[in-house]
N, C-alpha and C positions, 0 to 999 in steps of 0.2 A: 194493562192497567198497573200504575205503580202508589204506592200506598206510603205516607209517612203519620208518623206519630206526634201530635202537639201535649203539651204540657203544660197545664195553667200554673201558676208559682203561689198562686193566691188559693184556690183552694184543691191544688194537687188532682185534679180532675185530667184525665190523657183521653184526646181525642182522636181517632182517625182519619185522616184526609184521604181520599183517591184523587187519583187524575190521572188523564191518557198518559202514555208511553211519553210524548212528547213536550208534557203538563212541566212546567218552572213554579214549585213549589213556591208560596210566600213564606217570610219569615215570621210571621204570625198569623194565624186566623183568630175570630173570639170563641172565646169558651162559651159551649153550649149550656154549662151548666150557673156561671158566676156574670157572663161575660165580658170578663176582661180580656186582654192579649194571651193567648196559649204559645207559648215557643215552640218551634219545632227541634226535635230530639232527635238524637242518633245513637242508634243501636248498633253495638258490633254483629258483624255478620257470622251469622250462623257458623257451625265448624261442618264439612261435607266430608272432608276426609279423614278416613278411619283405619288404622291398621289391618292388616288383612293376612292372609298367608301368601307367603314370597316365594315359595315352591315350586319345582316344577313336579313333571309324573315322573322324572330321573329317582328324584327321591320323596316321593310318596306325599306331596304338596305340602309337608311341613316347613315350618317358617323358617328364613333363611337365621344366617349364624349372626349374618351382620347386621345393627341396629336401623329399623325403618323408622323416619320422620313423622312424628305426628304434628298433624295439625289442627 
């Protein structure tokens, strides 16, 4: 199941949509709560990578000398 967010303009109301894996989201549904047109929104995705320790057990897994990319 994949899941987007609608956003009404008129009174700021955000709704959730589901639909299967397969689901072609609309570009409006109505608001459940005004019912006008709700936009569908986009959110940046989440951050998953995290700095961590670049070490090995050579030298006791502390983190390496050279700069790791965070994202």
């Amino acid at each position: 199941m994949k899941r987007k967010d609608y956003k009404c303009p008129e009174c700021g109301n955000v709704d959730e949509f589901w639909g299967e894996d397969t689901c072609v989201f609309p570009e409006y549904i109505p608001c459940t709560k005004c019912s006008n047109r709700a936009k569908k929104t986009f959110a940046p995705t989440p951050s998953i990578v995290h700095q961590g320790k670049a070490g090995n057990y050579k030298n006791g897994y502390v983190s390496s000398p050279v700069a790791i990319k965070k994202s």
